[in-house]
N, C-alpha and C positions, 0 to 999 in steps of 0.2 A: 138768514133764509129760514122758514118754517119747514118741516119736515111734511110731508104730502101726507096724508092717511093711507095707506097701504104699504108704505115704504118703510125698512129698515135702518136706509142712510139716503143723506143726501148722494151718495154716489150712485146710489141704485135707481133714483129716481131718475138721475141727470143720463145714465145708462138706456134706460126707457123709453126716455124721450129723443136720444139721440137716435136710436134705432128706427122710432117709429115716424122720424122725420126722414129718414133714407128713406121708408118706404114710403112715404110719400113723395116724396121727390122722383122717386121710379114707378109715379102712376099709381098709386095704389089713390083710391076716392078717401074723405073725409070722413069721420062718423059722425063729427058734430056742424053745423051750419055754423060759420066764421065770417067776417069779416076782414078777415086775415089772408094774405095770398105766402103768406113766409112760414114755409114747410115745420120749424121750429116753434114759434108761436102757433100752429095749429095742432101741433102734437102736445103740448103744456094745455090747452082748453080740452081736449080729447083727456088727457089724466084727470084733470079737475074734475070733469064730464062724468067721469067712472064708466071711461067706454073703454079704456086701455088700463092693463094695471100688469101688476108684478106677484110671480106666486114665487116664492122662494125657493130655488132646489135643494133637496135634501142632500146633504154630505153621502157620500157612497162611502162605504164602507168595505174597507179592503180585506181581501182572504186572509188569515192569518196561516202564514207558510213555517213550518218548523224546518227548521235546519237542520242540515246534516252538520256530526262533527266534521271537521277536517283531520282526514290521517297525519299522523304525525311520524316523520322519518328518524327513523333510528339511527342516533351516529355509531359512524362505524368504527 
């Protein structure tokens, strides 16, 4: 399988397209004019089309927490 232009992986792409075929299936209208009535092949010409695409999200970047020692018990 070729890799789509915008995409990073073929999972990203397959991601995209699964999404944007639920929403079509729950009503949402077409962006491209198809011949197609199968919610999945209309979202694969819609990527092609460069009507839908994929923007990458950035890694979030977590706080860095310092710790406290832990007290240490004196034996007795």
């Amino acid at each position: 399988m070729k890799l789509e232009q915008g995409f990073d992986s073929s999972y990203s792409y397959v991601m995209v397209a699964a999404r944007r075929a639920r929403q079509l299936q729950c009503g949402s209208q077409p962006l491209v004019s198809t011949h197609s009535s199968k919610a999945c092949r209309v979202a694969q010409e819609e990527i092609a089309a460069g009507k839908v695409g994929y923007i990458q999200p950035r890694p979030s970047l977590k706080p860095k927490i310092e710790a406290r020692p832990i007290p240490m018990l004196a034996d007795s």
